[in-house]
Structures are given as structure tokens and as C-alpha cells.
C-alpha positions in Angstrom: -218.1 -62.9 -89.9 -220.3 -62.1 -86.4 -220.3 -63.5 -83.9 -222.2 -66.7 -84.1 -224.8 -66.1 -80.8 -224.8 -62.0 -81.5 -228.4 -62.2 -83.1 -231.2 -61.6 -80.6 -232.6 -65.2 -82.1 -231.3 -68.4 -84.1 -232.6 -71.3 -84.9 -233.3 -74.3 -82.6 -231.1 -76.5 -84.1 -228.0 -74.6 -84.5 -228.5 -73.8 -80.7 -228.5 -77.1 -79.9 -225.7 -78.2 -82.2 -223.6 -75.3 -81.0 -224.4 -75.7 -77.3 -223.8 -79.3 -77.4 -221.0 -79.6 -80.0 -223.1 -81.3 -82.6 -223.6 -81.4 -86.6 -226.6 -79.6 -87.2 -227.4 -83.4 -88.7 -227.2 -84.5 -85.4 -229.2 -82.3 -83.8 -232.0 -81.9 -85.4 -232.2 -85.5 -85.0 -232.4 -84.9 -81.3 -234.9 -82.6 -82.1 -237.2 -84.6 -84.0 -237.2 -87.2 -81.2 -238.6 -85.1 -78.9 -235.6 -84.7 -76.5 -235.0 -80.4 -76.6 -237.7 -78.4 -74.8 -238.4 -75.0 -75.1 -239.5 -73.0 -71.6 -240.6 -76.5 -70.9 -242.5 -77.6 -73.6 -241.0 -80.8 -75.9 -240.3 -78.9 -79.7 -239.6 -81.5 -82.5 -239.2 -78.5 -84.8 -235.4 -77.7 -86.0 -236.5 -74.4 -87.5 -238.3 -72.9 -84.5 -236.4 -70.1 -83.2 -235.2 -69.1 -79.5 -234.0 -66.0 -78.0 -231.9 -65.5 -75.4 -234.9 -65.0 -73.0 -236.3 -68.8 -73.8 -235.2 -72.0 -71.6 -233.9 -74.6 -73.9 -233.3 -77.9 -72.1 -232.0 -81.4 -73.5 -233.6 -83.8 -71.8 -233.5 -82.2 -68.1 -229.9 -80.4 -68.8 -230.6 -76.7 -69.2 -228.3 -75.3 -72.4 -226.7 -72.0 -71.6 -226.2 -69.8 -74.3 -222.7 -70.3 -75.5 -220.2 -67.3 -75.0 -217.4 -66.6 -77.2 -213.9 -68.3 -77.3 -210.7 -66.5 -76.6 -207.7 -69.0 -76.2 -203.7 -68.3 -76.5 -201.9 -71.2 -77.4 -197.5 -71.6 -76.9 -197.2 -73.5 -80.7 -194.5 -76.0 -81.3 -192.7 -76.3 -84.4 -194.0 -78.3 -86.8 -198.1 -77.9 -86.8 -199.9 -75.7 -89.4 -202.0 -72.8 -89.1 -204.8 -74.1 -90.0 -208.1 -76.0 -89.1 -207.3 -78.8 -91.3 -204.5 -80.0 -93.5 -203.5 -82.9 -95.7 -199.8 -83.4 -94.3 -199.0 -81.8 -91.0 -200.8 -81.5 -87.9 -202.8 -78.8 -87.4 -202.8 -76.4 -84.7 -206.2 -77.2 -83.6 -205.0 -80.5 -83.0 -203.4 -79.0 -79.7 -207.1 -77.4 -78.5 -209.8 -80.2 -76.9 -212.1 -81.9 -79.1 -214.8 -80.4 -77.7 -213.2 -76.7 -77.6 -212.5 -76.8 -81.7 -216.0 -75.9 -82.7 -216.0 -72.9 -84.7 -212.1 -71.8 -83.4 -210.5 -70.0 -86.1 -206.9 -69.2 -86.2 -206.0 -65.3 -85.7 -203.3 -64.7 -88.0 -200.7 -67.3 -88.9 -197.4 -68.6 -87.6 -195.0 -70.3 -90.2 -194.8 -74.1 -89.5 -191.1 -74.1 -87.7 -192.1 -70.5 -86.3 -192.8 -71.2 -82.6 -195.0 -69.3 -79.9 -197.7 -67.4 -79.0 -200.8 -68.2 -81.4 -204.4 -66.8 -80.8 -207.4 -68.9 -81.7 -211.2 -67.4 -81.5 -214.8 -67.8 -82.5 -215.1 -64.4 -82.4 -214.6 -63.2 -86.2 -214.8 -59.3 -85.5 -212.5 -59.8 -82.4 -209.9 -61.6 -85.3 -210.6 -58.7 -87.8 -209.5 -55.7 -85.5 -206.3 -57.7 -84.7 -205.6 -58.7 -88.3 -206.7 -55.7 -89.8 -203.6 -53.6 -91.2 -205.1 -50.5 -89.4 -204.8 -52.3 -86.4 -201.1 -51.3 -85.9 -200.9 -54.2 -83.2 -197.6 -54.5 -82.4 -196.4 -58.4 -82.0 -192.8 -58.9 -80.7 -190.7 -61.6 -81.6 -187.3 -63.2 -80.3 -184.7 -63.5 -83.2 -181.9 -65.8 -84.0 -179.3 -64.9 -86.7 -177.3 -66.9 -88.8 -174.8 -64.0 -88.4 -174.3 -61.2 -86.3 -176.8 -58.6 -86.3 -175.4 -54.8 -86.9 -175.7 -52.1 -85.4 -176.4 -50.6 -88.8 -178.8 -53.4 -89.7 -181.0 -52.5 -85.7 -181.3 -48.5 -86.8 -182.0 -50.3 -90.6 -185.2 -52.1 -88.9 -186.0 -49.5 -86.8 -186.5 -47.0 -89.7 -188.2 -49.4 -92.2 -186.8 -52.4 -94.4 -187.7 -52.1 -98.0 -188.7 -55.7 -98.8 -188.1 -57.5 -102.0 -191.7 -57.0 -104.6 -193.2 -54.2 -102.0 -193.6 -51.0 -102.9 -193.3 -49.5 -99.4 -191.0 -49.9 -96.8 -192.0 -51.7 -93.4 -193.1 -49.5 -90.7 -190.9 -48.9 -87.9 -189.7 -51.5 -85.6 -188.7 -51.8 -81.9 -185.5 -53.8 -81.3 -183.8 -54.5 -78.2 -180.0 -56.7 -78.8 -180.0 -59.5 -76.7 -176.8 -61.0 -77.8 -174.7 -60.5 -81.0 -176.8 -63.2 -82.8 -180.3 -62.6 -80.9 -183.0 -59.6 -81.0 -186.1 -59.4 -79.5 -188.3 -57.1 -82.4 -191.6 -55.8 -82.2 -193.4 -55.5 -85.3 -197.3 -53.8 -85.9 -197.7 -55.3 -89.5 -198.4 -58.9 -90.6 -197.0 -59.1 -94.4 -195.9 -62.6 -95.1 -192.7 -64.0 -93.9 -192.5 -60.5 -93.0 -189.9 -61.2 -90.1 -187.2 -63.6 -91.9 -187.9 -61.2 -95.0 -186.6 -58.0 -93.1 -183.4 -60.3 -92.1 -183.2 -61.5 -95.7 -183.2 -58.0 -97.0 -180.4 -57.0 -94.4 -177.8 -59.6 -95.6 -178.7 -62.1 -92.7 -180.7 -65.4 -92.3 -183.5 -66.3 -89.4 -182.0 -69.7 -88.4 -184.8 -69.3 -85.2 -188.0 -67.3 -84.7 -190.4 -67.6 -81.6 -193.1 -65.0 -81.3 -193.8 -63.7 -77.1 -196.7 -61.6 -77.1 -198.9 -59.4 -79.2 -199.7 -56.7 -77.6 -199.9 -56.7 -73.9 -200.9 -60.5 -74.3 -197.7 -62.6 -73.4 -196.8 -66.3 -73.1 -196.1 -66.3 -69.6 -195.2 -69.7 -68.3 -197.8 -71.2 -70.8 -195.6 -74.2 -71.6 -195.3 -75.5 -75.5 -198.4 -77.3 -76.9 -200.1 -75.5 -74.5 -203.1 -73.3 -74.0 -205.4 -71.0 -71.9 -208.4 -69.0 -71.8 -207.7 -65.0 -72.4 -209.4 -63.0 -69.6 -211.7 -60.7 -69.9 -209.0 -58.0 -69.5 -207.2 -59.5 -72.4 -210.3 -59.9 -74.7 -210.7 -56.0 -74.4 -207.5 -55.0 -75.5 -208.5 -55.4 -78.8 
């Protein structure tokens, strides 16, 4: 998926739904009633096209062109990965209404897994995360049902083979924090991949709370909430 302004021209009214957080139902309807201009001329057409040189205005409100979104939400336990679902709340439920357009989640976190979440319009920005060649590492803070070895840290550190996969997990980082806790930093995404590594190693994830992905950290971001990324952070990836 590119990113949705990256063309040098779009339609009018996927501009205007776009700029204005619209159904393109909605406004081409705006269109049609003569309320868009184009480099100050009224345009009733939804299929006429702009580039990023022309002057779109609704009514007398000039329309930027919309940039990319980059947001880093601290997820509570509890909401789904996704932009919709049936049951649960949805993790877009935490982002403003008029934020949500076009926000896709990058990656997912299981529904009791708590922390740092990315969201984006940007679907090659999502990609080189996500990709397996990305080797992005993500580090997470651990809780054991039972102690955690020393055998089972140099276990994790050399590669877990994991239960139906034909390799082992690439290495990861661990640092003890107590004799139930770990902080471990992991560069592949495979599913459940965390409590799986623990479930292979004898022991059970009772908690799991993810703190950064690569140099992108939490912070004091408090639960539920959420922030722009920088520009610095944007380019890390």
C-alpha cells in the first residue's frame, strides 16, 4: 500500500474527503454543490484532478495537503489490534475520531499484552517495520510464573526452538531484572512469539508489556495514551 498523497495528482474528491475526514459520499456531495474551488474557481466535478501545485479551498478554508500519520500509543489490556471488531474495543478506539482515518495498526499486540503500539497511514513505513528482514529489535518486560534460569537466559539468547517451527528464534537480548522478571529484546514477530519461547522453556508469561521498538520508547506516555512520532523517529525506519 503507498502512501495515500504520494502521487503527484488524485482525484478531487478523495482530496476533499481525505483533507476533511469525509466519505468520499460526502464529499462529492460537497462538490456538486459548488462549495470546493480549485485555484479559485468553484469545481462541481468529483473526478477532476489536483496536484499538489493547485489551491483547493472549501468554502474560503484553504485544504492543505494532508501529511502522513505516525502515532505511538501506551495500550491497556483488554483492546484489540484491530480497526474494528465484533466483541472488544479496538485500539483505534483510544486515537481521536478525527485522527482514525486511514490509521492502520503496525504489527499486533495480544489483547492482555500491554504497551507500546504503533499506528500509521503510511503502508511502506509499516512494511519495513514488519517485514522479517527488518530485524527490528522490540524489547519486552517479562513476568514468569516461575523463576527464570540462568540456563533458560543463555537458552533465549541462543535461539528457542518453538513448537511447529522448523527453525529456531534468532538471538535474543535479556537483561534479569528479578528472579521472576526479564526485560528481552526480540527482532522477529512470529505469533505469540514471546509467551511461546517461555512455554518452550518450561515457564508461563503470567505478564507481558512491550517498552520500545527500536530506539522508539514509551517514555512517560501514560496507558491509553498517545503521541505524535517526530520526525527523528519516523526516520528510523
Amino acid at each position: 500500500m503507498s502512501k495515500p498523497f504520494s502521487d503527484t495528482s488524485v482525484r478531487l474528491d478523495f482530496f476533499v474527503s481525505h483533507t476533511l475526514g469525509l466519505s468520499r459520499k460526502d464529499a462529492k456531495i460537497l462538490i456538486t454543490k459548488g462549495q470546493i474551488s480549485v485555484n479559485d474557481t468553484v469545481t462541481k466535478k468529483a473526478n477532476h484532478t489536483v496536484t499538489h501545485q493547485d489551491l483547493v479551498k472549501h468554502r474560503d478554508d484553504l485544504l492543505a495537503w494532508p501529511r502522513d500519520k505516525y502515532f505511538v500509543l501506551n495500550k491497556p489490556a483488554g483492546y484489540v489490534c484491530a480497526t474494528e471488531d465484533g466483541q472488544h474495543p479496538v485500539v483505534l478506539d483510544l486515537i481521536a475520531t478525527h485522527e482514525q482515518k486511514d490509521l492502520r495498526v503496525v504489527g499486533r499486540l495480544d489483547m492482555d499484552t500491554t504497551g507500546l503500539l504503533l499506528l500509521t497511514t503510511d503502508g511502506q513505513w509499516l512494511h519495513r517495520i514488519t517485514s522479517p528482514k527488518s530485524d527490528c529489535f522490540k524489547q519486552y518486560r517479562v513476568w514468569c510464573a516461575d523463576d527464570i534460569t540462568d540456563e533458560a537466559i543463555k537458552q533465549l539468547e541462543l535461539g528457542v526452538q518453538l513448537k511447529n517451527e522448523e527453525h529456531p528464534t534468532k538471538p535474543a537480548k535479556v537483561v534479569r531484572v528479578t528472579s521472576h522478571e526479564i526485560l528481552l529484546s526480540i527482532s522477529e514477530g512470529k505469533y505469540h512469539q514471546v509467551k511461546r519461547m517461555l512455554a518452550a522453556l518450561g515457564n508461563k508469561v503470567v505478564r507481558l508489556h512491550r517498552e520500545s521498538i527500536a530506539e522508539v520508547a514509551l517514555g512517560d506516555l501514560e496507558e491509553g495514551q498517545y503521541r505524535e512520532l517526530t520526525d527523528a523517529e519516523v526516520a528510523l525506519f
